[in-house]
SEDOLO-255058 format. One record per residue (C-alpha): residue number from 1; x, y, z; residue in three letters. Coordinates in steps of 0.25 Angstrom, whole numbers, always signed. Layout:
BEGIN
node n=NUM	px=X	py=Y	pz=Z	res=ALA
...
This chain:
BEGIN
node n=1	px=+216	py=+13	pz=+46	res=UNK
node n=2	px=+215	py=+18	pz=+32	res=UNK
node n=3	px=+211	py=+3	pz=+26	res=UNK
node n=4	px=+200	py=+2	pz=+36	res=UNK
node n=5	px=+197	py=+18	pz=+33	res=UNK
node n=6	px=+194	py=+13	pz=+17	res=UNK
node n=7	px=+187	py=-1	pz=+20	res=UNK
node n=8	px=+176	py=+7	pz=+29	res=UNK
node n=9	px=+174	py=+16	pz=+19	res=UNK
node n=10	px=+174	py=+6	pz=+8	res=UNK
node n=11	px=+164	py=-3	pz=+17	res=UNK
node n=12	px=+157	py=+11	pz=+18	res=UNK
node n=13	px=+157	py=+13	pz=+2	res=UNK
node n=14	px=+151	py=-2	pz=+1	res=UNK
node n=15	px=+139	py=-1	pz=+9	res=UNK
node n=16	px=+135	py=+13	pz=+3	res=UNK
node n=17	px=+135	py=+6	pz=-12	res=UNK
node n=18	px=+127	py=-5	pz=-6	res=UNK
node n=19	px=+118	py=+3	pz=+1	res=UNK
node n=20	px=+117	py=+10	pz=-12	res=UNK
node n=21	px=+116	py=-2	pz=-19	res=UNK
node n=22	px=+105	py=-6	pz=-10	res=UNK
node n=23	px=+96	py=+6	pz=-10	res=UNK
node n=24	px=+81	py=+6	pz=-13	res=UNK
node n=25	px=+71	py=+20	pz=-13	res=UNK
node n=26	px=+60	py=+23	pz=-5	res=UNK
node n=27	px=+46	py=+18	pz=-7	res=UNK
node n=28	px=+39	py=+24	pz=-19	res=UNK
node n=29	px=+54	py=+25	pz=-28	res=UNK
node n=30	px=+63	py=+16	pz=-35	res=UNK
node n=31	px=+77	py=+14	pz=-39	res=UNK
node n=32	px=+81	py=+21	pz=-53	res=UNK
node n=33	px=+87	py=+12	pz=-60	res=UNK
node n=34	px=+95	py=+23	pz=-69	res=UNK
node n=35	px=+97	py=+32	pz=-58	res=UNK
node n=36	px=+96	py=+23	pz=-46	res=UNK
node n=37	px=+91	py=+32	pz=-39	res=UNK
node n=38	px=+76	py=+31	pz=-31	res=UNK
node n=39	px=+65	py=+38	pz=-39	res=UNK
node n=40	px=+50	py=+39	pz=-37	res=UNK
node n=41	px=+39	py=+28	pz=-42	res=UNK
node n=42	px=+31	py=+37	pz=-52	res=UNK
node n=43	px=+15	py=+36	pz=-52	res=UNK
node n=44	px=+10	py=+22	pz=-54	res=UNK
node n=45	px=+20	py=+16	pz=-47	res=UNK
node n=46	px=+25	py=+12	pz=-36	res=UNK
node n=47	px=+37	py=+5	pz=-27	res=UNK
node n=48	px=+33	py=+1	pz=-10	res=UNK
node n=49	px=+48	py=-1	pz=-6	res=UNK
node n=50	px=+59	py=+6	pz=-15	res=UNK
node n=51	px=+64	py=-5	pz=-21	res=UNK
node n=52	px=+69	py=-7	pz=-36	res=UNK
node n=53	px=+71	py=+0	pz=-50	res=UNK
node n=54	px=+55	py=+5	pz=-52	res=UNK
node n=55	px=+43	py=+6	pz=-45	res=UNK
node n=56	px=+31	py=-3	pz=-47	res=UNK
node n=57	px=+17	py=+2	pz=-55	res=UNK
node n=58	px=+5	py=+2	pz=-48	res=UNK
node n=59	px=-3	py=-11	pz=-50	res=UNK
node n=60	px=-17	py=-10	pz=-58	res=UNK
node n=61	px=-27	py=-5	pz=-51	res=UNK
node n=62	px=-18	py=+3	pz=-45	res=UNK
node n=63	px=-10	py=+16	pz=-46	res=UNK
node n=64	px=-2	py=+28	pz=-41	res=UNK
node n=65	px=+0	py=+41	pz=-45	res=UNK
node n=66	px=+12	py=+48	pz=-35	res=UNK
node n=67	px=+26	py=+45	pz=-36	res=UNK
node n=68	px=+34	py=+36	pz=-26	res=UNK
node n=69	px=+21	py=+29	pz=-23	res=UNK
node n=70	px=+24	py=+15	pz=-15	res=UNK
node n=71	px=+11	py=+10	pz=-18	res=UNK
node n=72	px=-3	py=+13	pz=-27	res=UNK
node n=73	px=-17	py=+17	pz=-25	res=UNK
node n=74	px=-28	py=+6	pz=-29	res=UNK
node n=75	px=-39	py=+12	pz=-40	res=UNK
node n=76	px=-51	py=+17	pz=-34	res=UNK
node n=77	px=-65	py=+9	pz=-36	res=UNK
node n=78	px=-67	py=+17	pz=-48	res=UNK
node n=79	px=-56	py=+16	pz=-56	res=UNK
node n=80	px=-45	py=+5	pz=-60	res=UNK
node n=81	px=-33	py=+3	pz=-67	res=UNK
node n=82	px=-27	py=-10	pz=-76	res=UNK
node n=83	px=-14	py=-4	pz=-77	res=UNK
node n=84	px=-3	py=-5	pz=-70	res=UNK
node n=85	px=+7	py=+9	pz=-65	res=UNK
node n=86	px=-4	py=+17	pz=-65	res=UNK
node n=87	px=-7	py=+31	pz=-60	res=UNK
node n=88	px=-24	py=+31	pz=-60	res=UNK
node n=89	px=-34	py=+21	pz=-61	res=UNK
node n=90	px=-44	py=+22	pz=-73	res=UNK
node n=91	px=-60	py=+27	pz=-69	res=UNK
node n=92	px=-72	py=+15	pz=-70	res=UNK
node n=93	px=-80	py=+28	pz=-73	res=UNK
node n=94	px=-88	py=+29	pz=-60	res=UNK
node n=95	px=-91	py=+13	pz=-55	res=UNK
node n=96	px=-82	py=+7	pz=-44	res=UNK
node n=97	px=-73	py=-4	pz=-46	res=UNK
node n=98	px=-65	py=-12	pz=-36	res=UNK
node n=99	px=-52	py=-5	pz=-30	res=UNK
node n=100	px=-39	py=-7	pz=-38	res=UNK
node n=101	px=-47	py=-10	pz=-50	res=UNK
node n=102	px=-39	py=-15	pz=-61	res=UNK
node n=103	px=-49	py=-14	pz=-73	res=UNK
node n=104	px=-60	py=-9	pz=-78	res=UNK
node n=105	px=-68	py=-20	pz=-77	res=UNK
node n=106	px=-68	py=-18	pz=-62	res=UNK
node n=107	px=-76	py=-5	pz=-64	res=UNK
node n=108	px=-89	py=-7	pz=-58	res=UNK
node n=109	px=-85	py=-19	pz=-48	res=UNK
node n=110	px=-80	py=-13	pz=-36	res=UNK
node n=111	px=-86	py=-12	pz=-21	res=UNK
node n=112	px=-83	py=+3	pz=-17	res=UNK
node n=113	px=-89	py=+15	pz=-20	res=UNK
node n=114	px=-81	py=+21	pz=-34	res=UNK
node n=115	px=-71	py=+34	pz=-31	res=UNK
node n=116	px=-72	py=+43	pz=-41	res=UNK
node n=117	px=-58	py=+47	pz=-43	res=UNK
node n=118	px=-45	py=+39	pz=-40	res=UNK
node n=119	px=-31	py=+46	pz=-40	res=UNK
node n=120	px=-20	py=+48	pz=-31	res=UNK
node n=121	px=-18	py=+60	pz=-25	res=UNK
node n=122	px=-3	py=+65	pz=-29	res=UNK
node n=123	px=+0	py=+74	pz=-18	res=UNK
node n=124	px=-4	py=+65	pz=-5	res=UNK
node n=125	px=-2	py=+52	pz=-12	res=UNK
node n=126	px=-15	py=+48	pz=-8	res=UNK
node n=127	px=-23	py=+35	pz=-15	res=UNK
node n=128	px=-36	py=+40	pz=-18	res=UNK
node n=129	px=-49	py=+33	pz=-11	res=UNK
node n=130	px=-52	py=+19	pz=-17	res=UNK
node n=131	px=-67	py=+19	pz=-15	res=UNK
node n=132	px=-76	py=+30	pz=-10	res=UNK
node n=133	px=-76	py=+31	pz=+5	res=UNK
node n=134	px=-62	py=+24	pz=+5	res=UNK
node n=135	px=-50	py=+30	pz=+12	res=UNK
node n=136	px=-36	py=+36	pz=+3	res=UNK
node n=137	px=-24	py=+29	pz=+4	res=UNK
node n=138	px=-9	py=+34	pz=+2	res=UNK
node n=139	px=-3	py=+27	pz=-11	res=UNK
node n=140	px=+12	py=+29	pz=-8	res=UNK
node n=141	px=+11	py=+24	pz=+7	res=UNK
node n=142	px=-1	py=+13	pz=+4	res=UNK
node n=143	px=-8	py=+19	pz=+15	res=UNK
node n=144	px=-24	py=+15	pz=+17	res=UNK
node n=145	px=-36	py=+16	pz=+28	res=UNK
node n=146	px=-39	py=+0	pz=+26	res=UNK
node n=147	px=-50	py=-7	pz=+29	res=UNK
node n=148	px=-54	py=-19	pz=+38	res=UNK
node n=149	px=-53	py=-32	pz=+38	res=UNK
node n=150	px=-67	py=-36	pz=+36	res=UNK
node n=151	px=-66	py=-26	pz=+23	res=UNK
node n=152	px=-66	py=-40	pz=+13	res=UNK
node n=153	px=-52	py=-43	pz=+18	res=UNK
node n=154	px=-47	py=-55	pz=+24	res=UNK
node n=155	px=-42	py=-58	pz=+37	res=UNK
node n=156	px=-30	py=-51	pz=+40	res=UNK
node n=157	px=-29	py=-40	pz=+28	res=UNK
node n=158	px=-34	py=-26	pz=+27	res=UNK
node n=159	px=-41	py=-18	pz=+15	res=UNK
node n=160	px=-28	py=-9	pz=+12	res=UNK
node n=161	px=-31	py=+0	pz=-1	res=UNK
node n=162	px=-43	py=-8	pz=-5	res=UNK
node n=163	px=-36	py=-21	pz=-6	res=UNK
node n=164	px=-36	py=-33	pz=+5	res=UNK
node n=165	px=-22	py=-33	pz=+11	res=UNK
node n=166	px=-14	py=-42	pz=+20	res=UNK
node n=167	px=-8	py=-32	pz=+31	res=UNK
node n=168	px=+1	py=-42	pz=+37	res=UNK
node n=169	px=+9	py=-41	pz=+25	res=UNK
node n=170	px=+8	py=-31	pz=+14	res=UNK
node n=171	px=+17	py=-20	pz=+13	res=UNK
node n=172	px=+9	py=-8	pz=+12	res=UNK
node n=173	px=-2	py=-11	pz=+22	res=UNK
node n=174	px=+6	py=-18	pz=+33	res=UNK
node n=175	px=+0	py=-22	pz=+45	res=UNK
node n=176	px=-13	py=-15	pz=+42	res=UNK
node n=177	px=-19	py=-5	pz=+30	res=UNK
node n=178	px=-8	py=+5	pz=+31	res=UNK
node n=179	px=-12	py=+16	pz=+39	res=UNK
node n=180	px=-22	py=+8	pz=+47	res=UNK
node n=181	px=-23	py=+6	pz=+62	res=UNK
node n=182	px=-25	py=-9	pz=+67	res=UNK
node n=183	px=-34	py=-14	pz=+77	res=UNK
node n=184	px=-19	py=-17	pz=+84	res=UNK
node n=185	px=-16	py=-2	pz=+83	res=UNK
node n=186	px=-6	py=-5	pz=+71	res=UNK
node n=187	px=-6	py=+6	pz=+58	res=UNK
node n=188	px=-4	py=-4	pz=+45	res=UNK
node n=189	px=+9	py=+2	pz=+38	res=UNK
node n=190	px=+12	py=+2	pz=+22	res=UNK
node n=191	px=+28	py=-4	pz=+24	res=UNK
node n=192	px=+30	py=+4	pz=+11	res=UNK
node n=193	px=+30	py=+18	pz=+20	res=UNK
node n=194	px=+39	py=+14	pz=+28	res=UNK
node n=195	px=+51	py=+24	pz=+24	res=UNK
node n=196	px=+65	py=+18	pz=+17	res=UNK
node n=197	px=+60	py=+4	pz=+18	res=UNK
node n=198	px=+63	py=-2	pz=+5	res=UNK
node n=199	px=+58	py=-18	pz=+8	res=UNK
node n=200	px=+47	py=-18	pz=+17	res=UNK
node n=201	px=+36	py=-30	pz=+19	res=UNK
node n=202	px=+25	py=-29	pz=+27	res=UNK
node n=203	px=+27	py=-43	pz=+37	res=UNK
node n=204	px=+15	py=-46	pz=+47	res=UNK
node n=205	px=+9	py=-35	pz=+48	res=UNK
node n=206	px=+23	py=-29	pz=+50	res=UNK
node n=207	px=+31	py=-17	pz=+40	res=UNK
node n=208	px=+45	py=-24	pz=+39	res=UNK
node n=209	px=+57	py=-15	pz=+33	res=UNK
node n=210	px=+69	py=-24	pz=+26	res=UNK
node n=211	px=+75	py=-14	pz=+18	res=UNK
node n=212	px=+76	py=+1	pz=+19	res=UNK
node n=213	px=+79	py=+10	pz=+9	res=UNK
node n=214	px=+96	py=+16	pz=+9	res=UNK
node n=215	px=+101	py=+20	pz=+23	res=UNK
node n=216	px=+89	py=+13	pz=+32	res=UNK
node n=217	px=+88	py=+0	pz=+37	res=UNK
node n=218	px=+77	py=-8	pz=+43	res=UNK
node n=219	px=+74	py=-5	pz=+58	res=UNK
node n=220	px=+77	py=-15	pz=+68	res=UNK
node n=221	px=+61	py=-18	pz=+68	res=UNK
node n=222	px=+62	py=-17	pz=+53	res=UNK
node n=223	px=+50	py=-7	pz=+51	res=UNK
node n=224	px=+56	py=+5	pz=+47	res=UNK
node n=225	px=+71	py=+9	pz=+41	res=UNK
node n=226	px=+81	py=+17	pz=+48	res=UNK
node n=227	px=+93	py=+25	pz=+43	res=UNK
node n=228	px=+107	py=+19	pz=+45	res=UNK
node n=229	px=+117	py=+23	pz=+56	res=UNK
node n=230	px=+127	py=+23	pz=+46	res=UNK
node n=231	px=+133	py=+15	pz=+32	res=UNK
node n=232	px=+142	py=+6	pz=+40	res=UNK
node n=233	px=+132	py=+4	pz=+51	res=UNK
node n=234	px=+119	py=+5	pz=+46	res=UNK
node n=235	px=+116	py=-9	pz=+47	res=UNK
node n=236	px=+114	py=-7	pz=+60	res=UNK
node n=237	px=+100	py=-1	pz=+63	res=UNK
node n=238	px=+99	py=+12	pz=+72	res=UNK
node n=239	px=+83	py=+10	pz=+77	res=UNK
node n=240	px=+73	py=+0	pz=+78	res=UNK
node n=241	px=+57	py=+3	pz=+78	res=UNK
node n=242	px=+56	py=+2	pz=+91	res=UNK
Protein backbone atom coordinates (compact mmCIF):
# COMPACT_ATOMS: atom_id res chain seq x y z
CA UNK A 1 0.00 0.00 0.00
CA UNK A 2 2.58 2.65 0.78
CA UNK A 3 4.53 1.76 -2.74
CA UNK A 4 1.38 2.50 -4.53
CA UNK A 5 0.80 5.60 -2.01
CA UNK A 6 4.41 7.22 -3.35
CA UNK A 7 3.88 6.05 -7.24
CA UNK A 8 0.40 8.02 -7.34
CA UNK A 9 1.86 10.85 -6.07
CA UNK A 10 5.09 10.69 -7.93
CA UNK A 11 2.74 10.26 -11.27
CA UNK A 12 0.98 13.34 -9.61
CA UNK A 13 4.32 15.35 -9.11
CA UNK A 14 5.06 14.57 -13.10
CA UNK A 15 1.90 15.84 -14.68
CA UNK A 16 1.98 19.09 -12.68
CA UNK A 17 5.91 19.77 -13.99
CA UNK A 18 4.46 18.97 -17.30
CA UNK A 19 1.61 20.84 -17.17
CA UNK A 20 4.04 23.54 -16.03
CA UNK A 21 6.22 22.94 -18.50
CA UNK A 22 3.51 23.20 -21.01
CA UNK A 23 1.96 26.45 -19.89
CA UNK A 24 1.22 29.31 -22.24
CA UNK A 25 -0.52 33.01 -21.03
CA UNK A 26 -3.60 34.44 -22.01
CA UNK A 27 -4.05 36.55 -25.16
CA UNK A 28 -2.32 39.82 -25.17
CA UNK A 29 0.91 38.33 -22.75
CA UNK A 30 3.83 36.32 -23.10
CA UNK A 31 6.23 34.19 -21.39
CA UNK A 32 9.20 36.02 -19.57
CA UNK A 33 11.98 34.48 -20.53
CA UNK A 34 13.84 35.57 -16.98
CA UNK A 35 10.99 35.27 -14.93
CA UNK A 36 9.01 32.76 -16.81
CA UNK A 37 6.15 34.13 -15.64
CA UNK A 38 3.13 35.69 -18.07
CA UNK A 39 3.51 39.56 -18.66
CA UNK A 40 1.58 41.98 -20.57
CA UNK A 41 2.49 42.99 -24.37
CA UNK A 42 3.31 46.78 -24.12
CA UNK A 43 2.02 49.39 -26.56
CA UNK A 44 2.92 48.76 -30.14
CA UNK A 45 2.66 45.24 -29.68
CA UNK A 46 0.83 42.52 -29.78
CA UNK A 47 0.40 38.45 -29.35
CA UNK A 48 -3.41 36.77 -30.48
CA UNK A 49 -2.76 33.46 -28.63
CA UNK A 50 -0.28 33.67 -25.62
CA UNK A 51 2.14 31.78 -27.16
CA UNK A 52 6.13 32.21 -26.88
CA UNK A 53 8.99 34.39 -25.21
CA UNK A 54 7.75 38.20 -26.76
CA UNK A 55 5.06 39.57 -28.20
CA UNK A 56 4.84 40.74 -32.00
CA UNK A 57 5.15 44.81 -33.20
CA UNK A 58 2.39 45.96 -34.86
CA UNK A 59 2.98 46.00 -38.62
CA UNK A 60 3.50 49.32 -40.70
CA UNK A 61 0.68 51.11 -41.25
CA UNK A 62 -0.44 49.88 -38.13
CA UNK A 63 -0.35 50.48 -34.48
CA UNK A 64 -1.42 50.26 -30.74
CA UNK A 65 -1.29 52.19 -27.88
CA UNK A 66 -2.87 49.70 -24.65
CA UNK A 67 -1.26 47.03 -23.02
CA UNK A 68 -1.92 43.20 -23.56
CA UNK A 69 -3.54 44.14 -26.89
CA UNK A 70 -4.15 40.85 -29.17
CA UNK A 71 -4.35 42.74 -32.06
CA UNK A 72 -3.70 46.69 -33.73
CA UNK A 73 -5.64 49.47 -35.21
CA UNK A 74 -4.99 50.40 -38.99
CA UNK A 75 -4.08 54.31 -39.48
CA UNK A 76 -6.88 56.44 -40.44
CA UNK A 77 -7.14 58.02 -44.08
CA UNK A 78 -5.09 60.87 -43.00
CA UNK A 79 -2.29 59.59 -41.51
CA UNK A 80 0.48 56.63 -42.03
CA UNK A 81 3.20 55.05 -40.70
CA UNK A 82 6.46 53.10 -42.34
CA UNK A 83 7.70 51.83 -39.07
CA UNK A 84 7.01 48.98 -37.43
CA UNK A 85 5.94 48.53 -33.30
CA UNK A 86 4.46 51.68 -33.26
CA UNK A 87 2.18 53.47 -30.97
CA UNK A 88 0.51 56.45 -33.49
CA UNK A 89 0.54 57.01 -37.05
CA UNK A 90 2.14 60.24 -38.51
CA UNK A 91 -0.35 63.25 -40.01
CA UNK A 92 -0.50 63.83 -44.17
CA UNK A 93 -1.35 67.31 -42.79
CA UNK A 94 -5.23 67.50 -43.80
CA UNK A 95 -5.32 65.26 -47.30
CA UNK A 96 -6.66 61.72 -47.14
CA UNK A 97 -4.75 58.84 -47.96
CA UNK A 98 -5.82 55.16 -48.23
CA UNK A 99 -6.43 53.13 -44.81
CA UNK A 100 -3.34 51.50 -43.36
CA UNK A 101 -0.96 53.80 -45.28
CA UNK A 102 2.52 52.81 -45.06
CA UNK A 103 4.16 56.23 -46.30
CA UNK A 104 3.97 59.32 -47.24
CA UNK A 105 3.61 59.04 -50.58
CA UNK A 106 0.29 57.63 -50.06
CA UNK A 107 -0.77 61.10 -48.66
CA UNK A 108 -3.40 62.50 -51.13
CA UNK A 109 -4.50 59.01 -52.76
CA UNK A 110 -6.93 57.69 -50.80
CA UNK A 111 -11.08 57.14 -51.33
CA UNK A 112 -12.49 58.21 -48.01
CA UNK A 113 -13.12 61.25 -46.44
CA UNK A 114 -9.67 62.25 -44.11
CA UNK A 115 -10.41 61.92 -40.16
CA UNK A 116 -8.75 64.57 -38.43
CA UNK A 117 -7.43 62.82 -35.66
CA UNK A 118 -6.21 59.05 -35.14
CA UNK A 119 -5.53 57.73 -31.57
CA UNK A 120 -6.75 54.98 -29.58
CA UNK A 121 -8.54 55.60 -26.70
CA UNK A 122 -6.67 54.16 -23.54
CA UNK A 123 -9.42 53.60 -21.16
CA UNK A 124 -12.10 51.65 -23.57
CA UNK A 125 -9.47 50.23 -25.91
CA UNK A 126 -11.26 51.42 -28.61
CA UNK A 127 -9.70 51.80 -32.41
CA UNK A 128 -10.48 55.24 -33.63
CA UNK A 129 -12.83 55.78 -36.75
CA UNK A 130 -10.71 54.87 -40.06
CA UNK A 131 -12.58 57.53 -42.28
CA UNK A 132 -15.27 59.84 -41.59
CA UNK A 133 -18.62 58.44 -41.15
CA UNK A 134 -16.89 54.87 -40.52
CA UNK A 135 -17.84 52.88 -37.55
CA UNK A 136 -14.96 52.33 -34.26
CA UNK A 137 -13.64 49.16 -33.78
CA UNK A 138 -12.14 47.47 -30.42
CA UNK A 139 -8.27 46.70 -30.89
CA UNK A 140 -7.80 44.19 -28.26
CA UNK A 141 -10.85 41.87 -29.23
CA UNK A 142 -10.46 42.87 -33.21
CA UNK A 143 -13.95 43.71 -33.07
CA UNK A 144 -15.62 45.63 -36.39
CA UNK A 145 -19.19 46.71 -37.93
CA UNK A 146 -18.07 45.39 -41.58
CA UNK A 147 -19.23 46.01 -44.72
CA UNK A 148 -20.88 44.02 -47.67
CA UNK A 149 -19.71 41.90 -50.04
CA UNK A 150 -20.47 44.17 -53.01
CA UNK A 151 -18.15 46.76 -51.03
CA UNK A 152 -15.01 45.92 -53.64
CA UNK A 153 -14.64 42.38 -52.22
CA UNK A 154 -14.73 39.35 -53.73
CA UNK A 155 -17.00 36.62 -53.54
CA UNK A 156 -16.94 35.15 -50.16
CA UNK A 157 -14.99 37.76 -48.16
CA UNK A 158 -16.00 40.74 -46.13
CA UNK A 159 -14.63 44.28 -45.44
CA UNK A 160 -13.27 43.70 -41.93
CA UNK A 161 -11.13 46.82 -40.50
CA UNK A 162 -10.86 48.35 -44.11
CA UNK A 163 -9.21 45.31 -45.53
CA UNK A 164 -10.85 42.50 -47.76
CA UNK A 165 -10.79 39.30 -45.66
CA UNK A 166 -11.70 35.56 -46.14
CA UNK A 167 -14.16 34.92 -43.07
CA UNK A 168 -13.99 31.21 -43.72
CA UNK A 169 -10.63 31.31 -42.33
CA UNK A 170 -9.03 34.18 -40.62
CA UNK A 171 -8.84 34.19 -37.11
CA UNK A 172 -9.98 37.32 -35.88
CA UNK A 173 -12.91 37.70 -38.17
CA UNK A 174 -14.37 34.05 -38.23
CA UNK A 175 -17.30 33.17 -40.00
CA UNK A 176 -18.24 36.95 -40.61
CA UNK A 177 -16.79 40.58 -39.51
CA UNK A 178 -16.72 39.92 -35.97
CA UNK A 179 -19.58 41.26 -34.19
CA UNK A 180 -21.67 41.22 -37.30
CA UNK A 181 -25.02 39.20 -37.88
CA UNK A 182 -25.27 37.03 -41.01
CA UNK A 183 -28.09 36.68 -43.34
CA UNK A 184 -27.97 32.88 -41.64
CA UNK A 185 -28.59 34.65 -38.24
CA UNK A 186 -24.62 33.77 -37.24
CA UNK A 187 -22.53 36.68 -35.34
CA UNK A 188 -18.75 36.50 -36.83
CA UNK A 189 -16.34 35.69 -33.87
CA UNK A 190 -12.65 36.94 -33.48
CA UNK A 191 -11.09 33.07 -32.22
CA UNK A 192 -8.69 35.41 -30.43
CA UNK A 193 -11.49 36.35 -27.67
CA UNK A 194 -12.20 33.24 -26.96
CA UNK A 195 -11.02 32.95 -23.10
CA UNK A 196 -7.78 30.46 -22.13
CA UNK A 197 -7.61 29.39 -25.77
CA UNK A 198 -3.85 29.39 -26.49
CA UNK A 199 -3.93 27.68 -30.42
CA UNK A 200 -7.02 28.53 -32.06
CA UNK A 201 -7.74 28.78 -36.08
CA UNK A 202 -10.63 29.86 -37.59
CA UNK A 203 -11.53 26.47 -40.05
CA UNK A 204 -14.83 26.96 -42.38
CA UNK A 205 -16.29 29.63 -41.02
CA UNK A 206 -15.78 27.80 -37.67
CA UNK A 207 -13.59 29.13 -34.27
CA UNK A 208 -11.72 25.79 -33.40
CA UNK A 209 -9.89 25.64 -29.89
CA UNK A 210 -6.58 22.94 -29.82
CA UNK A 211 -5.03 24.12 -26.93
CA UNK A 212 -6.08 25.97 -23.94
CA UNK A 213 -4.11 27.84 -21.67
CA UNK A 214 -2.87 25.70 -17.83
CA UNK A 215 -5.89 23.72 -16.27
CA UNK A 216 -8.49 24.09 -19.42
CA UNK A 217 -8.88 21.74 -22.07
CA UNK A 218 -10.81 21.93 -25.31
CA UNK A 219 -14.64 21.17 -25.25
CA UNK A 220 -15.92 18.17 -26.68
CA UNK A 221 -17.10 20.64 -29.79
CA UNK A 222 -13.73 22.15 -29.29
CA UNK A 223 -15.18 25.90 -29.36
CA UNK A 224 -14.38 26.92 -25.90
CA UNK A 225 -11.95 25.67 -22.98
CA UNK A 226 -13.09 24.11 -19.95
CA UNK A 227 -11.48 23.76 -16.43
CA UNK A 228 -10.21 20.23 -15.44
CA UNK A 229 -12.02 17.71 -13.17
CA UNK A 230 -8.87 16.99 -11.67
CA UNK A 231 -4.57 16.50 -12.22
CA UNK A 232 -5.17 12.74 -12.86
CA UNK A 233 -8.40 13.02 -14.59
CA UNK A 234 -8.46 15.97 -16.52
CA UNK A 235 -7.90 14.42 -19.60
CA UNK A 236 -11.39 13.69 -19.43
CA UNK A 237 -13.65 16.73 -20.35
CA UNK A 238 -16.63 17.62 -18.02
CA UNK A 239 -19.01 19.48 -20.64
CA UNK A 240 -19.44 19.69 -24.19
CA UNK A 241 -21.04 23.01 -26.18
CA UNK A 242 -24.13 21.70 -26.41
Amino acid sequence: MPTLTVTILVVTAALVCMQAANAQCNPGQFTDSTSGLCADCGPGTFNPNGAGNACSPCAAGSFNNVNAAVGCCSCCSGFYQGATGSTSCDSCGGTNSPVGSTSVSACGTGTETAVTTCSQDGSSRLCPATFAGSPTNNVRRRRSVGWSEADGCTKGQRRCNGKCTDVSSNLWHCGACAGTMTDQGTVGQDCAEIPHASDVRCEKKRCVVESCTRGRVPSAGKRRCVKRSSILNGFRQQISDF
